[in-house]
C-alpha positions in Angstrom: 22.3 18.3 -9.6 24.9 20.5 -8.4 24.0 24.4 -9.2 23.4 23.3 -12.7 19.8 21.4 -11.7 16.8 24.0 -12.1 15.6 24.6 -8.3 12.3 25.0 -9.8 12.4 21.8 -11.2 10.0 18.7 -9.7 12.2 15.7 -8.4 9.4 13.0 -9.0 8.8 14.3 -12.7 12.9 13.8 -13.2 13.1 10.3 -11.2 9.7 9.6 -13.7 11.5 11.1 -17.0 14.9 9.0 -16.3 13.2 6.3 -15.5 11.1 6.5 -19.1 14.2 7.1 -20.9 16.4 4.2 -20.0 13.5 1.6 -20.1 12.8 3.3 -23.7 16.4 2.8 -24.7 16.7 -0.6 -23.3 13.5 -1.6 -25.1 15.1 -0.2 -28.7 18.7 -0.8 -28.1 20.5 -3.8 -26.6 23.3 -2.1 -23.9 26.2 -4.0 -22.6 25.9 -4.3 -18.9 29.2 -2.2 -18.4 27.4 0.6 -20.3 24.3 0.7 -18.4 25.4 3.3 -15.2 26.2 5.5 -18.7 22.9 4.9 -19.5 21.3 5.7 -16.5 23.4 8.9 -16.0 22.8 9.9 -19.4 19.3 9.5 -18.6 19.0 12.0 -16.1 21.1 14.2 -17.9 17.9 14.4 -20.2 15.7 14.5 -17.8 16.9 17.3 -15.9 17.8 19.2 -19.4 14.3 18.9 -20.2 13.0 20.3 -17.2 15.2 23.6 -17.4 13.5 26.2 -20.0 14.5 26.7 -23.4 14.7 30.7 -22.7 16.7 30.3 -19.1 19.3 27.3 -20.6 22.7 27.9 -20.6 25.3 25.6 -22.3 27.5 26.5 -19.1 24.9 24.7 -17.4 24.6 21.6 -19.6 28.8 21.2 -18.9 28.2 21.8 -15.4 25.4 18.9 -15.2 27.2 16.4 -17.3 30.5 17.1 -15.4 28.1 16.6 -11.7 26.7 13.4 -13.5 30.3 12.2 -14.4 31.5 13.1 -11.0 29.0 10.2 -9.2 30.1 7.7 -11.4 33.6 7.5 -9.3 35.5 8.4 -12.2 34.3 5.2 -14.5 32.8 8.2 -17.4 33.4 11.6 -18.3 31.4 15.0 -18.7 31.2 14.1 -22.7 31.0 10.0 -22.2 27.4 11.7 -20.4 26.7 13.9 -23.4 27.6 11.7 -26.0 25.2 8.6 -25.0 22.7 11.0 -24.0 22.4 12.7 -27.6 21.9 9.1 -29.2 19.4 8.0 -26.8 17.6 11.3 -27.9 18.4 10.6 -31.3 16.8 7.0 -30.9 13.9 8.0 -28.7 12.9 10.5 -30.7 9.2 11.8 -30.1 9.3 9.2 -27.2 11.6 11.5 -25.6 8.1 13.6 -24.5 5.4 10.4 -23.4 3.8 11.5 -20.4 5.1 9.2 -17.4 2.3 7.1 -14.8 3.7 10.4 -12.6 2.1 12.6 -15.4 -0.9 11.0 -14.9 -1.1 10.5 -11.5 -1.3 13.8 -10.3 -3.8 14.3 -13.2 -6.1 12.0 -12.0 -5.9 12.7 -8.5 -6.9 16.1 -9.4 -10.0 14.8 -11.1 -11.0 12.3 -8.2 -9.9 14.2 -4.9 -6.6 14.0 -3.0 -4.6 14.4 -0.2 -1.4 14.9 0.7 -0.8 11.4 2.5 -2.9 10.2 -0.9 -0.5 11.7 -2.9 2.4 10.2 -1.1 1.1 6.8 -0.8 0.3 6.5 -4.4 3.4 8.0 -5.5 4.9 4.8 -3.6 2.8 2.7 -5.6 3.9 4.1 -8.7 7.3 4.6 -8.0 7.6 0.4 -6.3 5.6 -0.5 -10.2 8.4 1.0 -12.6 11.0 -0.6 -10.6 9.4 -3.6 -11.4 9.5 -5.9 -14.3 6.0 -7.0 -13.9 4.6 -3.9 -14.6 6.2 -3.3 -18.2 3.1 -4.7 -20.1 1.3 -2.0 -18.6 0.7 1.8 -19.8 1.3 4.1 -17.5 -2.4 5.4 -17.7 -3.0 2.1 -16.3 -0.6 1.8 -13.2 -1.1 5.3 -12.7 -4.9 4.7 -12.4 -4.5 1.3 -10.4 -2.3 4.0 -7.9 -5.4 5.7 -7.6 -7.6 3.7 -6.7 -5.2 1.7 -3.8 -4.7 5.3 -2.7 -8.7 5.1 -1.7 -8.8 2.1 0.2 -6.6 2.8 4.0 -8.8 5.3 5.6 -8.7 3.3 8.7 -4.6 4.1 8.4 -4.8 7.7 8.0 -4.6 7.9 4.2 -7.7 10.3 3.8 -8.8 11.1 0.6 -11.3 14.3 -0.4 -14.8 12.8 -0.8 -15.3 13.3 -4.8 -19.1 12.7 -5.6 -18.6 9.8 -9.2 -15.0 9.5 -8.9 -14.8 6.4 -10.4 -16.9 7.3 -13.2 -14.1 10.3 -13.5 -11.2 8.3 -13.4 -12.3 5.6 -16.0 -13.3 8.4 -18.1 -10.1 10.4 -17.8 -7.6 7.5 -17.6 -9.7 5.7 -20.7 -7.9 2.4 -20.3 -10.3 -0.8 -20.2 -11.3 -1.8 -16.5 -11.5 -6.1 -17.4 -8.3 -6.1 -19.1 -6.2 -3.6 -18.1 -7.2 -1.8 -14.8 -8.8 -4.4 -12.9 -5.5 -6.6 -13.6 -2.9 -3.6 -12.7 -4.8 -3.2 -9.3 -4.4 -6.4 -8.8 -0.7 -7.0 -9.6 0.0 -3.2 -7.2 -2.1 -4.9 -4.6 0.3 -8.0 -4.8 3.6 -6.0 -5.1 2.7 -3.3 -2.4 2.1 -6.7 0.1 5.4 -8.2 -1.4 7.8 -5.2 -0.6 5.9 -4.1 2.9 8.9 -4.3 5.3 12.2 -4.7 3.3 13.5 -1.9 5.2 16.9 -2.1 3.1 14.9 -0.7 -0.3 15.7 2.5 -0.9 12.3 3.4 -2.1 11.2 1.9 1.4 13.7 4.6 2.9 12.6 7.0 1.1 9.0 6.5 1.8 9.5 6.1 5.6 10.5 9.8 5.7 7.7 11.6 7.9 7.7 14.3 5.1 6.5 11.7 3.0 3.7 10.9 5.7 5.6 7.7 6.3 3.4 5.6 3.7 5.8 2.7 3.6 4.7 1.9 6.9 1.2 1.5 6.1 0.2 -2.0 6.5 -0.9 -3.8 3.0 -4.6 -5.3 2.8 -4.5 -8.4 1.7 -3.8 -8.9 -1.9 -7.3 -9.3 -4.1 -7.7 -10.6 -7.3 -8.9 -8.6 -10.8 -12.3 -10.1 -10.6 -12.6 -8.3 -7.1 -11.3 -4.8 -8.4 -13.5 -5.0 -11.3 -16.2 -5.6 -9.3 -15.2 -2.7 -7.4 -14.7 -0.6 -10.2 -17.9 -1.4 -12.2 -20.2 -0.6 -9.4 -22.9 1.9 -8.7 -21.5 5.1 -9.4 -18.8 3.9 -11.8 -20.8 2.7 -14.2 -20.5 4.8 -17.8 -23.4 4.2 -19.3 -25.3 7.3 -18.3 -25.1 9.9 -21.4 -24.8 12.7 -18.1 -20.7 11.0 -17.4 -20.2 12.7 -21.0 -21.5 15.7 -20.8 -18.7 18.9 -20.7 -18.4 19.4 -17.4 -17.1 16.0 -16.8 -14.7 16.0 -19.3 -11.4 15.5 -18.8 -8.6 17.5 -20.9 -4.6 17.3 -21.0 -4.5 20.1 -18.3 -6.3 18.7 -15.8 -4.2 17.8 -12.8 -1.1 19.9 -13.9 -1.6 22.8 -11.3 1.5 23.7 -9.4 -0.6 23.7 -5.6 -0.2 19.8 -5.8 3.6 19.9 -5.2 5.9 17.0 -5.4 7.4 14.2 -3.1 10.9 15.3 -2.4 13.9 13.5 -3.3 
């Protein structure tokens, strides 16, 4: 934002971050629907204060942010109406402030199971279309973030290509360690739904923003049709994804907090 935002910063991980905060705040605080644009600015404010390091962060450059932030609103807040609600959401929040989002964990796992870059963006869409959506706020983000992943697997025939990972379903169940019956299976199932729902409302913005060819143009992609969770479990309990080989535990398929992190991955652009 402005020449206060950290260049180096990743645009997804802020969307992700904001998007945490106010559904955080929401869920702990009830906000009176003229307050919640404060909110949502305030939100970001965080977001992209967390991103900048401790070492390189200016308080010029919190000012400069919250007076940018106060700017969009057309006037309704000012530069310390931002600061202000944004220091009690951290002050509620608290430790929640630092959850890993489903981004977090989507580039992890597609690290640990093979990606592309047209992978990448098309699950990204997934993600981004399920946190927009009120449906998906039973789920953890391990789970929507693994449900992303394996979607992201399954239009080869539409140019979403994928690196051929030998056991990458064994990897993902053992890295994203959510429950495939009652949690994955039924996530994949509700993304499948969703990502048929919004195909062609060309007036979304995350349909906009997904149609930019920079983005591989993954809103266009034509949705299979929807399956149920008794398919995807199916799926996902099959051959190679099974866990009950001691050789899926060994070290060398372990999965740690780092993996998936590495900066060669890069980021969707705003």
């Amino acid at each position: 934002a402005h020449g206060a935002w950290d260049s180096n910063a990743d645009p997804q991980d802020l969307l992700f971050r904001t998007f945490h905060y106010i559904d955080a705040y929401f869920a702990c605080k009830r906000v009176r629907r003229t307050e919640m644009q404060l909110v949502g600015v305030a939100s970001t404010f965080l977001a992209a204060s967390q991103a900048i390091s401790a070492a390189s962060r200016e308080h010029q450059q919190d000012d400069e942010l919250a007076a940018w932030l106060a700017f969009v609103t057309d006037g309704g807040y000012t530069a310390d109406n931002v600061k202000e609600v944004a220091h009690q959401i951290t002050k509620v929040l608290g430790f929640r402030m630092h959850t890993p989002t489903a981004y977090t964990f989507l580039r992890r796992y597609l690290r640990k199971v093979g990606w592309t870059q047209e992978s990448f963006s098309f699950a990204n869409y997934l993600i981004e279309l399920a946190v927009m959506n009120n449906g998906f706020s039973n789920y953890t983000p391990q789970a929507i973030a693994a449900a992303a992943t394996v979607l992201s697997r399954q239009y080869t025939l539409q140019g979403i290509g994928y690196q051929n990972i030998r056991c990458w379903k064994t990897k993902l169940l053992q890295c994203a360690c959510v429950d495939v019956a009652t949690e994955l299976a039924p996530c994949t199932a509700r993304l499948s739904r969703l990502h048929a729902a919004e195909h062609g409302r060309a007036y979304r913005f995350v349909n906009k923003k997904y149609m930019w060819r920079g983005l591989h143009v993954v809103a266009n992609i034509k949705p299979n049709p929807p399956a149920d969770a008794a398919h995807f479990a199916a799926y996902l309990s099959s051959e190679e994804a099974t866990i009950t080989d001691p050789k899926v535990f060994s070290k060398g398929l372990m999965c740690t907090p780092e993996d998936g992190l590495s900066q060669d991955m890069g980021s969707p652009r705003q």
